[in-house]
KEKE-3310 file (N, C-alpha, C; in steps of 0.2 Angstrom, whole numbers, plus 5000, padded with zeros to 4 digits):
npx = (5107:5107:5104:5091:5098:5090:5085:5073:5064:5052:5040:5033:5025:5018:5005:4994:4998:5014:5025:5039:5050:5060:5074:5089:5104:5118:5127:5137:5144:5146:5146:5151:5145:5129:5111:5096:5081:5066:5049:5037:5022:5014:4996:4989:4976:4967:4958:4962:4966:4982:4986:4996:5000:5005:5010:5020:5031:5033:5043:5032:5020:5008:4994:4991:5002:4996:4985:4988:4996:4986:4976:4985:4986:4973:4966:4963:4967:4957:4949:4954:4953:4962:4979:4986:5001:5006:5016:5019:5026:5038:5045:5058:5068:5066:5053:5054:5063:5054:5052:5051:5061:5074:5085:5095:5101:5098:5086:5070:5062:5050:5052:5061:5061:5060:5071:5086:5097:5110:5113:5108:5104:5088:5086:5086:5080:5066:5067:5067:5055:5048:5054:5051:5040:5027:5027:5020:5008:4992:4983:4990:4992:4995:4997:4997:4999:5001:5009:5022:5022:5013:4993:4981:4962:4955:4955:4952:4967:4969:4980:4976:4974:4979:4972:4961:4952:4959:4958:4945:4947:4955:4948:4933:4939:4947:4935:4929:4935:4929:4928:4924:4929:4937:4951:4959:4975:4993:5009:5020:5030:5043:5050:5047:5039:5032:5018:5017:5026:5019:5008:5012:5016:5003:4993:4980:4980:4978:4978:4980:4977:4980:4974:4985:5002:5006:4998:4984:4966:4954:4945:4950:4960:4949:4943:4953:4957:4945:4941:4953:4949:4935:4941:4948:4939:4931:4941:4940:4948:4946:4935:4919:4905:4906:4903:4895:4894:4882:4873:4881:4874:4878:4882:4885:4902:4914:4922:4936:4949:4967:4977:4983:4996:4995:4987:4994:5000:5014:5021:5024:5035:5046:5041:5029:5016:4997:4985:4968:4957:4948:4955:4945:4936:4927:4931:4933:4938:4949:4949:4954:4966:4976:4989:5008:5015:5027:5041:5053:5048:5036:5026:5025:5013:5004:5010:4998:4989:4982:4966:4969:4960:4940:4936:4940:4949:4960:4973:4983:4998:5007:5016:5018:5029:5035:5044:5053:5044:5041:5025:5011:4996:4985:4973:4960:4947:4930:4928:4923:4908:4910:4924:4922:4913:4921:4923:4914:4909:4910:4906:4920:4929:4934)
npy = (4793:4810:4814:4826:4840:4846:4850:4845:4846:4842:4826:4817:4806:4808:4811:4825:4843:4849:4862:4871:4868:4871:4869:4875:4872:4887:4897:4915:4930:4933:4923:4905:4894:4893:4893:4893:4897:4892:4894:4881:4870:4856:4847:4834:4824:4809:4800:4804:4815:4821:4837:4851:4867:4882:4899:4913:4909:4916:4931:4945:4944:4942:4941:4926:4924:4929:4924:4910:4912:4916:4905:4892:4898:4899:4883:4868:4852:4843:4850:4845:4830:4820:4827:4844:4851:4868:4881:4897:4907:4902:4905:4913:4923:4931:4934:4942:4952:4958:4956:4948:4937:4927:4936:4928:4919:4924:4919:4912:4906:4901:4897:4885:4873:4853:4856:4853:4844:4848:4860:4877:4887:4890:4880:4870:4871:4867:4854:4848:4850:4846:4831:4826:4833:4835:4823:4815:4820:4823:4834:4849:4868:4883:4899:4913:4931:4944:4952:4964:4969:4965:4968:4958:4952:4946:4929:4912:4901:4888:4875:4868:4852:4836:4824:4817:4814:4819:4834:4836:4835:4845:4857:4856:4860:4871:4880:4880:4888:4902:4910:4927:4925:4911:4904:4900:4896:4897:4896:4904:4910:4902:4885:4876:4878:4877:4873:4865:4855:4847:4844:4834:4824:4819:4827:4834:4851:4868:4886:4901:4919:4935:4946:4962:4970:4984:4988:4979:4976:4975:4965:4958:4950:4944:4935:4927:4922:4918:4907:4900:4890:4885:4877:4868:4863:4857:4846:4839:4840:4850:4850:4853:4864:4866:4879:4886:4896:4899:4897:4908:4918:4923:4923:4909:4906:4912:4906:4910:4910:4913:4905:4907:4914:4928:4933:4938:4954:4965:4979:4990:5001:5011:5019:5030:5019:5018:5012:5011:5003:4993:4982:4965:4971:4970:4970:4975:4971:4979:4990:5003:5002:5004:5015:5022:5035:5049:5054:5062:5069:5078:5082:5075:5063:5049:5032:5018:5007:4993:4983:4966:4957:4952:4951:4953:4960:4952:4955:4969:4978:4983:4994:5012:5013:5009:4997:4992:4980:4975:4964:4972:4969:4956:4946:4938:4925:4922:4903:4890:4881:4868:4864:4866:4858:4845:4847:4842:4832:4819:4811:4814:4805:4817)
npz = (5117:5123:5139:5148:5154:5163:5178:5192:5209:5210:5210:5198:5197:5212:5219:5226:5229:5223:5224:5211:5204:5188:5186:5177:5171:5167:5161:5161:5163:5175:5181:5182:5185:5185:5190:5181:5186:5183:5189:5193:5195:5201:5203:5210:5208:5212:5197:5178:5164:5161:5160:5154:5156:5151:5150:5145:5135:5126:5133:5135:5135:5143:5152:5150:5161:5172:5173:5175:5186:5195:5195:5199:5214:5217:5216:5223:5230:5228:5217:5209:5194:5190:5184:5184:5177:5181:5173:5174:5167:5155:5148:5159:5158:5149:5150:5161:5158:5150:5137:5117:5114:5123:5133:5137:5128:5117:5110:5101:5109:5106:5092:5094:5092:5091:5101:5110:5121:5123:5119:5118:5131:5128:5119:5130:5134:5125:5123:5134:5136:5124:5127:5141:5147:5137:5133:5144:5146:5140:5137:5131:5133:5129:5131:5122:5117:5105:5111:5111:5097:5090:5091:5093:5090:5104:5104:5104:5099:5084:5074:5058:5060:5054:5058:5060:5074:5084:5078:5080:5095:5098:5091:5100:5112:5111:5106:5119:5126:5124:5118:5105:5093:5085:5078:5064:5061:5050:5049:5045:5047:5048:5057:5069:5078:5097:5099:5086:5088:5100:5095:5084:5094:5096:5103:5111:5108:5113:5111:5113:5108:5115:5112:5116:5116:5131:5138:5146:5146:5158:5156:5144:5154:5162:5153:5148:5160:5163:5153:5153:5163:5160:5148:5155:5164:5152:5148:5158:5169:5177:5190:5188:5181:5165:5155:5140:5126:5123:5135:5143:5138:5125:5107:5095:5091:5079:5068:5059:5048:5043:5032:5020:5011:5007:5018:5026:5030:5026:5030:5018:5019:5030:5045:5051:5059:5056:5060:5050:5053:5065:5076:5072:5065:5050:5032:5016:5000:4992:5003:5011:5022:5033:5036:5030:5038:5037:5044:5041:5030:5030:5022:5013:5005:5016:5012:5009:5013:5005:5009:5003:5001:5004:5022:5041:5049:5059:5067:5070:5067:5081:5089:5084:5080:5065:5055:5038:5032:5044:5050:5048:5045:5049:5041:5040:5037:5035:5041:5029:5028:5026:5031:5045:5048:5050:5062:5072:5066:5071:5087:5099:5111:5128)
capx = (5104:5109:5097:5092:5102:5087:5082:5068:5063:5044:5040:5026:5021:5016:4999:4994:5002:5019:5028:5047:5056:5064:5083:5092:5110:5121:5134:5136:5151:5148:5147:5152:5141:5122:5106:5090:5074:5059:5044:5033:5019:5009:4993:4985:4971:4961:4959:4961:4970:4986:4987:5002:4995:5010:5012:5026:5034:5036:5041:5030:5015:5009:4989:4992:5006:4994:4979:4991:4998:4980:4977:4988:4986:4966:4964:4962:4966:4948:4945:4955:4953:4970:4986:4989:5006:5007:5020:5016:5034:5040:5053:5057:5071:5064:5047:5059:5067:5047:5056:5049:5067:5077:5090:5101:5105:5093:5084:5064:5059:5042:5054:5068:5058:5062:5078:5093:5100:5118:5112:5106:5096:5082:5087:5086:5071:5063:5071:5063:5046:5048:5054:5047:5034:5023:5024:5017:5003:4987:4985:4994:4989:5000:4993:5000:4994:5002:5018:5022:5022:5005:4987:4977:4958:4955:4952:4958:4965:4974:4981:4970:4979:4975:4968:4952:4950:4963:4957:4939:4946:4957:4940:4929:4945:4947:4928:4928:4937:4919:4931:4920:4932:4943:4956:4964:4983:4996:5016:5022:5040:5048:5046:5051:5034:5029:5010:5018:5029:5015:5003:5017:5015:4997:4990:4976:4983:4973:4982:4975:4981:4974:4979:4994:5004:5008:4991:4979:4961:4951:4940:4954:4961:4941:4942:4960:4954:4937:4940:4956:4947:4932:4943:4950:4933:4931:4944:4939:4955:4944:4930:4913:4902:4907:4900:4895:4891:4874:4874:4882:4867:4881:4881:4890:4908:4914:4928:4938:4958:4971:4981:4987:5003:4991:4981:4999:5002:5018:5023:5030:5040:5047:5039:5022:5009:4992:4978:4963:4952:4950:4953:4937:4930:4925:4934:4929:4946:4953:4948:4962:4962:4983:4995:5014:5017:5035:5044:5058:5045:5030:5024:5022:5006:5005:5009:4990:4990:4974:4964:4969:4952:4936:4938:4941:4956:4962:4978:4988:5004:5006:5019:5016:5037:5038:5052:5049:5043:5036:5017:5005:4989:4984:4967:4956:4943:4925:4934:4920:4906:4913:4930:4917:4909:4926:4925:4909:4904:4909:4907:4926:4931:4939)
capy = (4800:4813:4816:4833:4846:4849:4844:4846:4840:4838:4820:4820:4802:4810:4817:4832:4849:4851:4870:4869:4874:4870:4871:4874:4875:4890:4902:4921:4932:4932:4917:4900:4890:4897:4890:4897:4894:4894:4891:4875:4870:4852:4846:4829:4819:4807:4799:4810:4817:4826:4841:4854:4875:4887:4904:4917:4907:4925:4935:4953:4941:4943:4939:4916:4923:4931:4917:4904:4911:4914:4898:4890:4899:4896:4878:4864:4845:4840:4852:4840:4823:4820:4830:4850:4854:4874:4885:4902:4911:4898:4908:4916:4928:4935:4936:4949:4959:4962:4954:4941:4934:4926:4938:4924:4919:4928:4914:4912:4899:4895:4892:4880:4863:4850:4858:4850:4845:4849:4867:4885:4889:4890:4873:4864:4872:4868:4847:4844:4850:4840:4822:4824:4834:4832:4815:4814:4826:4822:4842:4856:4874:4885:4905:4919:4937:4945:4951:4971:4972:4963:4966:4954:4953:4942:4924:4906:4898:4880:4873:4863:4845:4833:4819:4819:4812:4826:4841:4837:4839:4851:4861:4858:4862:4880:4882:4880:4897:4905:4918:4928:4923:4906:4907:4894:4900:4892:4896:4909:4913:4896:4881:4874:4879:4872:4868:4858:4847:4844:4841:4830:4820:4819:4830:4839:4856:4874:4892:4909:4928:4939:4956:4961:4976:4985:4986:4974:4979:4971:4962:4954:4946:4942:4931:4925:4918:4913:4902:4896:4887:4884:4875:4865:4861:4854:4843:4835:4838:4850:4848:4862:4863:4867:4885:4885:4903:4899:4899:4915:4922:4924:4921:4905:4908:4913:4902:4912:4906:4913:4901:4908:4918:4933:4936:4941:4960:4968:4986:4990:5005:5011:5027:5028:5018:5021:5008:5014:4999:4991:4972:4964:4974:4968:4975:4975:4971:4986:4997:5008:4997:5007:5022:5023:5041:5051:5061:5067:5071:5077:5085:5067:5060:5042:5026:5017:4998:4990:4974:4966:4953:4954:4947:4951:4960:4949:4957:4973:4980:4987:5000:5014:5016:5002:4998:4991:4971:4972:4964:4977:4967:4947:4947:4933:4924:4914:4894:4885:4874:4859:4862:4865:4851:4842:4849:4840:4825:4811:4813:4811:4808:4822)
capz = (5116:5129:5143:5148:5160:5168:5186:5199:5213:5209:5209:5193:5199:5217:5222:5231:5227:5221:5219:5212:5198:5182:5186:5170:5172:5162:5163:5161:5164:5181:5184:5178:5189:5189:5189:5180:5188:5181:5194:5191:5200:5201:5208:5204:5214:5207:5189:5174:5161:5162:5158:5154:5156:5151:5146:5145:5130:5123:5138:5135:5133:5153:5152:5153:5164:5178:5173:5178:5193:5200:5195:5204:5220:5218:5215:5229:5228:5228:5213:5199:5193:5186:5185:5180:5180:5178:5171:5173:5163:5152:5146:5164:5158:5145:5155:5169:5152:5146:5128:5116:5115:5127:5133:5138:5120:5109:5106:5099:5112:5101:5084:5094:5096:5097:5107:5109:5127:5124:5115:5122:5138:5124:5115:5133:5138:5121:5123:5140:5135:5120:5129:5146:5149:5132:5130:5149:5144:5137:5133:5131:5133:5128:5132:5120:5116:5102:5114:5113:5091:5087:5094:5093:5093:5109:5102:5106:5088:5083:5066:5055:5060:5048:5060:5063:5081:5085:5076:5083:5100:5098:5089:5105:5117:5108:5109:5129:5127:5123:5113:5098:5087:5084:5074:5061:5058:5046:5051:5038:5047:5050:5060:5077:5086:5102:5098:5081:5093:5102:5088:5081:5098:5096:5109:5111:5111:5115:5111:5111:5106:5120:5114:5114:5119:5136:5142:5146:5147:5165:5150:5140:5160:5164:5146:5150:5166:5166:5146:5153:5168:5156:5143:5160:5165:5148:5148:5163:5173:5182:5193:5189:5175:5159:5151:5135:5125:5125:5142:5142:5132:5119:5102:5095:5091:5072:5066:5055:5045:5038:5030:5014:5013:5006:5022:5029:5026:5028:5030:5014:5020:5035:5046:5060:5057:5057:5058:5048:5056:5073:5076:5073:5061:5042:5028:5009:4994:4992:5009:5014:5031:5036:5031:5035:5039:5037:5050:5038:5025:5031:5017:5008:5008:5018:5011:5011:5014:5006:5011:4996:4998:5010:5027:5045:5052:5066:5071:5065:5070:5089:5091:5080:5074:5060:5048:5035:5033:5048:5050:5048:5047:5048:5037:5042:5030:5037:5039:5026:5030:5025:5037:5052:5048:5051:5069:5076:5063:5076:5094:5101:5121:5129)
cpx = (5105:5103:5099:5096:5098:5085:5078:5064:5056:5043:5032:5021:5018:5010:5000:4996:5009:5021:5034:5047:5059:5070:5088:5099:5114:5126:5135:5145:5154:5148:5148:5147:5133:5117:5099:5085:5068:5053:5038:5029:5014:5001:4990:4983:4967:4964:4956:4965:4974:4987:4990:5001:5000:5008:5019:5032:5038:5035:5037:5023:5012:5001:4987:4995:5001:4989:4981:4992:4992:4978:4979:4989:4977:4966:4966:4966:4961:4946:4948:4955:4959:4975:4985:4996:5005:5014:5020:5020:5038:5049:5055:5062:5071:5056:5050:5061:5060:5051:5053:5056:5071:5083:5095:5106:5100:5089:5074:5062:5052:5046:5062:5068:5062:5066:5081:5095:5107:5118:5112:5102:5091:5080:5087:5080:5067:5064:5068:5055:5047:5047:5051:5043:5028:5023:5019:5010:4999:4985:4987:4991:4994:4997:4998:4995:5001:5010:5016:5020:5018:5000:4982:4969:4960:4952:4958:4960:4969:4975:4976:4974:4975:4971:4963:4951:4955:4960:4952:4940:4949:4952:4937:4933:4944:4938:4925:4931:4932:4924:4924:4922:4934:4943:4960:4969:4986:5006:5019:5030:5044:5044:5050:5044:5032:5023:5010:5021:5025:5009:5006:5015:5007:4992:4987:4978:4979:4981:4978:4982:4973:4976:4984:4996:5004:5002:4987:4972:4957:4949:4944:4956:4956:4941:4947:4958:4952:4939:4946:4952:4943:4935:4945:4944:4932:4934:4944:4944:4951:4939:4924:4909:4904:4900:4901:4892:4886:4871:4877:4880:4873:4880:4887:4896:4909:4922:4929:4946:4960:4979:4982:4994:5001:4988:4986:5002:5009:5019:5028:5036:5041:5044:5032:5016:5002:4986:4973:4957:4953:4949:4945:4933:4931:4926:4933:4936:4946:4953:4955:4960:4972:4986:5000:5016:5024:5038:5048:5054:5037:5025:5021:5017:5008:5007:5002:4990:4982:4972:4965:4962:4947:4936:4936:4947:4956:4965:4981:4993:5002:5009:5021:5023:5038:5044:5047:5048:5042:5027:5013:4996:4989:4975:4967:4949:4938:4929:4925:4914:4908:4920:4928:4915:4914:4926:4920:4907:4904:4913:4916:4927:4934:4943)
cpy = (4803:4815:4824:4834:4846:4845:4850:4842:4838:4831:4820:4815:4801:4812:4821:4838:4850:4858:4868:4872:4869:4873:4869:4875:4881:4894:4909:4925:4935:4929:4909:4893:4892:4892:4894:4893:4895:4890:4886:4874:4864:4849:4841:4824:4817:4804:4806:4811:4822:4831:4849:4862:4878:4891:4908:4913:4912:4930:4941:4949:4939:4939:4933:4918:4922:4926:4911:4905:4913:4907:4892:4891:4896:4890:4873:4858:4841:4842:4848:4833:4823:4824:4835:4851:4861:4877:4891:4906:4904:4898:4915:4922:4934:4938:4942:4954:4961:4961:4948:4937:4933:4932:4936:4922:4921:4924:4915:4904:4895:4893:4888:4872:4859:4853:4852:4850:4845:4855:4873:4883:4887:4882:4869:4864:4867:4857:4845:4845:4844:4831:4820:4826:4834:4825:4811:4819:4823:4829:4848:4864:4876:4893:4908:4925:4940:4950:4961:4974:4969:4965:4962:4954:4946:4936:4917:4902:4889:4880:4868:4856:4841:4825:4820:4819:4817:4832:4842:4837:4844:4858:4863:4860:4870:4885:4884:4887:4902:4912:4920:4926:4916:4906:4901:4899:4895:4898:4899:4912:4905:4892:4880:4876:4876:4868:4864:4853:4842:4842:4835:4823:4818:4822:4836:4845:4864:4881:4897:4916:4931:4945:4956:4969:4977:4986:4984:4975:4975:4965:4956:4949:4944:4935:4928:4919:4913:4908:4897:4890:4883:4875:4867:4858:4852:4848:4836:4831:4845:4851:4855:4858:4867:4872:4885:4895:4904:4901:4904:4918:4925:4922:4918:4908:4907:4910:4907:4910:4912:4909:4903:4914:4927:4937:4939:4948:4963:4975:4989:4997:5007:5018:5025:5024:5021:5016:5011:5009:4996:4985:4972:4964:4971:4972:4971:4974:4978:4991:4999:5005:5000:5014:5022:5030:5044:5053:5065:5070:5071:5079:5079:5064:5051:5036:5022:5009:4997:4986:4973:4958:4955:4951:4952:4954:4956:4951:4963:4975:4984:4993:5003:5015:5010:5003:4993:4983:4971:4970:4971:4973:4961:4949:4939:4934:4921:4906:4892:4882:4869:4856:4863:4860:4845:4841:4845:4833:4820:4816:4810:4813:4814:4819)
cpz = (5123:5132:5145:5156:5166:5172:5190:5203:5213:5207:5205:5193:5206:5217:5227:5224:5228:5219:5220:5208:5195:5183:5178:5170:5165:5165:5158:5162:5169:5185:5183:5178:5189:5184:5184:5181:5185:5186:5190:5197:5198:5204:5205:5212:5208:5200:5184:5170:5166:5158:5159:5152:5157:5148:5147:5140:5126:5128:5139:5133:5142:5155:5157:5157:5172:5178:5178:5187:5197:5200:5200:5211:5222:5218:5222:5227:5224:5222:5206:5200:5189:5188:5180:5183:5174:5179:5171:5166:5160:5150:5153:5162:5152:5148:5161:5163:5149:5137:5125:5114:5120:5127:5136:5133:5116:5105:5105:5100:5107:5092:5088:5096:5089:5101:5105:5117:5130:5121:5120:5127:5132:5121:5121:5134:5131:5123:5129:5139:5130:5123:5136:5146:5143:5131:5138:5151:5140:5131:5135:5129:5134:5126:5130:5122:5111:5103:5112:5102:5089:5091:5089:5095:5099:5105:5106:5097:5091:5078:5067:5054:5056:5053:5065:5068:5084:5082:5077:5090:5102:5097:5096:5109:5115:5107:5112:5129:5128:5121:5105:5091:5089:5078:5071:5057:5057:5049:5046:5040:5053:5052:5066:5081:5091:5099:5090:5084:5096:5100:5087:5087:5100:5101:5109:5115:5108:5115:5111:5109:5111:5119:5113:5117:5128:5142:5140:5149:5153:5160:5147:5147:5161:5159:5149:5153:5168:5159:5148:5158:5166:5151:5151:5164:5160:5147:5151:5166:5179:5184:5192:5183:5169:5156:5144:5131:5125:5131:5144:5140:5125:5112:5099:5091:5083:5070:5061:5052:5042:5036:5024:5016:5012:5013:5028:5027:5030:5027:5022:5014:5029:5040:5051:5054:5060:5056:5057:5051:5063:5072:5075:5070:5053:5037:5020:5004:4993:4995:5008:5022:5035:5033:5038:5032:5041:5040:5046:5032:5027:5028:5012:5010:5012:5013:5012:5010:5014:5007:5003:4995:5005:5017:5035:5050:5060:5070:5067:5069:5077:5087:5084:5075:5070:5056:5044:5033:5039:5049:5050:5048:5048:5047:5038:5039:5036:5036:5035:5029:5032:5030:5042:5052:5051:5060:5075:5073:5066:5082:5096:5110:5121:5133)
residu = (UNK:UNK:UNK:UNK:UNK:UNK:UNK:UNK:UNK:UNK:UNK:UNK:UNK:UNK:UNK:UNK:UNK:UNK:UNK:UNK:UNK:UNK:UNK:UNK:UNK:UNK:UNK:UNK:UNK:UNK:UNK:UNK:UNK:UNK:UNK:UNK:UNK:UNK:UNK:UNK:UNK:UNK:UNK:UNK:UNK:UNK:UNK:UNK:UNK:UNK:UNK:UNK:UNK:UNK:UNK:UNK:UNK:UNK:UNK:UNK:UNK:UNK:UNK:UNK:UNK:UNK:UNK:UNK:UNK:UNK:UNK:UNK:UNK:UNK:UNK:UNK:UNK:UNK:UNK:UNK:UNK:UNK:UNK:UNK:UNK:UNK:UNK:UNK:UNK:UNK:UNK:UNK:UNK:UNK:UNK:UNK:UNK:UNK:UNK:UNK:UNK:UNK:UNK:UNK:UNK:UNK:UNK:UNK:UNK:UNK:UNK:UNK:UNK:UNK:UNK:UNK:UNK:UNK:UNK:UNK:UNK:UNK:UNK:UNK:UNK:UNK:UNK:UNK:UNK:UNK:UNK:UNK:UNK:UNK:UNK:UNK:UNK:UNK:UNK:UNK:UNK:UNK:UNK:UNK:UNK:UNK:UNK:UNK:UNK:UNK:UNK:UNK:UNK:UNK:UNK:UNK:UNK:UNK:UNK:UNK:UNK:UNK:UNK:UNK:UNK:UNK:UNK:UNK:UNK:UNK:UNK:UNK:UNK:UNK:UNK:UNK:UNK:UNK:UNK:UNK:UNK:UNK:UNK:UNK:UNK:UNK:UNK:UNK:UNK:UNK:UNK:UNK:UNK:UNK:UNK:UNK:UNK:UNK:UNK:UNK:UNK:UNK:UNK:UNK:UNK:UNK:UNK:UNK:UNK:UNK:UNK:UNK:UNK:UNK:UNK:UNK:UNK:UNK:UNK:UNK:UNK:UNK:UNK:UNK:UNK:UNK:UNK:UNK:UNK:UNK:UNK:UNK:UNK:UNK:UNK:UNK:UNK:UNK:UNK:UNK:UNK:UNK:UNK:UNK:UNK:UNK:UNK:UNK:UNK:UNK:UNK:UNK:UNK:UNK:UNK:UNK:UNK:UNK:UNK:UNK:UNK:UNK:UNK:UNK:UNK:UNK:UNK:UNK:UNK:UNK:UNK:UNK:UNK:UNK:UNK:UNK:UNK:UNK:UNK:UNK:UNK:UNK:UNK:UNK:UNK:UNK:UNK:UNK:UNK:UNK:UNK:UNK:UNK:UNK:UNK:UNK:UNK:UNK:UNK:UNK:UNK:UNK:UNK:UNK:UNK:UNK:UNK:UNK:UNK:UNK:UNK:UNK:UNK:UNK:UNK:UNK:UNK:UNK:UNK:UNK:UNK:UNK:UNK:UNK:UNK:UNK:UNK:UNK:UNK:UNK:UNK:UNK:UNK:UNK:UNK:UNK:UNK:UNK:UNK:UNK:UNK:UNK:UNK:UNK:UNK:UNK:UNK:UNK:UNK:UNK)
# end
């Protein structure tokens, strides 16, 4: 089997604090020879899980990025029991071009797992996470936001993994976030994602959608932050106590899914959109919850995008100039009783 391209000098069986870099070797048309860097950074004192805190997966997804790299400058030796290696920019040159695709090969770093380390920049990147640094991972956090063409309500989500001592800690992991919403999502445009690799590896693994778009509210960083650190706590990789939404005089957090193909709405023509609801808000089978609006015909009334059942909108389209098949909504259902019940019925270690 071929080993990977990539090298760095972080030694991941070391204590203390490590900063380096992911050296990816590639080549351009200006040079035949170059390196791409991506900044890495360890820190591990003590017994504890290890645990692997990326964002910038999808470069225009900034939130995880700035979380992490506070992160990273804030934490001590003294403050973890175990080992955090953080990531801040996963995908670093798509993270500089403000694109959710690499603009090295055009590649869709969360559909190219496992990778391949005789492939693309994206396909090595995607093959060292895989063989090295997940399988020396206990859990994986992996921080989106719905990038520059989705907004997102602020939530942490996961898939609904089928084994149970995993998908009861992944459950209380996505908890720790203390988001008003969590979110069970199902893979409706292909496969290769990170957080199935690492599912697949059996590892308690934590995502979110923070929003999405060119600006990011103090509020949406404040949640970012404070849930990552939280969720951190929780894990008991680091040192504090663990806030629970109670303790935040909040009100406990509403499990909602979209796992059918239905709760995915697309644009069905091309022209401005218009969201008729705001993330968040509770929408009834048949509202008028969008309209695509004409510029060469302004005379024609809108096209009207209905909830086609009652639910939840979770996420609708960002930028107002759509064509046509792009997302317009993600309608989100209450997840059950009976699959919450999944989530607590036996105590499992963190």
């Amino acid at each position: 089997m071929p080993t990977s391209p990539i090298r760095t000098g972080i030694d991941f069986s070391q204590p203390g604090r490590q900063l380096g870099s992911l050296s990816v070797p590639y080549s351009y048309n200006l040079s035949g020879w170059s390196q791409l860097q991506i900044p890495m950074a360890t820190i591990g004192h003590g017994e504890g899980p290890t645990v692997l805190v990326m964002a910038g997966n999808h470069g225009d997804e900034y939130p995880g990025q700035i979380a992490i790299m506070r992160l990273l400058r804030e934490l001590h030796d003294e403050d973890i029991s175990g080992r955090v290696i953080l990531i801040p920019a996963l995908n670093m040159p798509a993270a500089k071009a403000s694109t959710r695709l690499s603009p090295v090969d055009g590649a869709n770093l969360n559909r190219s797992f496992p990778g391949d380390p005789e492939g693309t920049v994206t396909q090595i990147i995607a093959d060292y996470l895989t063989k090295v640094l997940f399988p020396m991972s206990d859990v994986v956090i992996d921080l989106h936001t719905g990038g520059r063409g989705v907004y997102f309500f602020p939530c942490a989500h996961m898939h609904l993994v089928d084994d149970p001592a995993q998908r009861q800690r992944m459950a209380q992991a996505t908890l720790a976030y203390n988001t008003d919403l969590a979110f069970l999502y199902s893979d409706i445009a292909g496969n290769g994602l990170l957080p199935v690799e690492a599912e697949n590896q059996g590892k308690t693994v934590v995502t979110t959608e923070m929003g999405g778009g060119e600006v990011t509210p103090r509020a949406v960083h404040k949640l970012s932050q404070q849930g990552l650190r939280n969720v951190l706590i929780h894990v008991g990789v680091l040192v504090g106590k663990e806030e629970t939404r109670a303790s935040l005089g909040l009100s406990p957090t509403r499990w909602v899914q979209a796992l059918d193909k239905e709760d995915y709405l697309f644009a069905p023509e091309s022209g401005l959109f218009e969201s008729l609801v705001d993330v968040g808000g509770d929408v009834t089978a048949g509202q008028p919850i969008g309209a695509i609006h004409f510029l060469e015909r302004p005379d024609r009334a809108p096209t009207i995008i209905e909830a086609p059942s009652s639910g939840i909108v979770i996420a609708h389209r960002g930028p107002t100039v759509t064509q046509q098949g792009d997302i317009a909504f993600c309608l989100a259902h209450d997840v059950p009783d009976k699959i919450i019940d999944t989530f607590t019925s036996v105590k499992v270690e963190t």
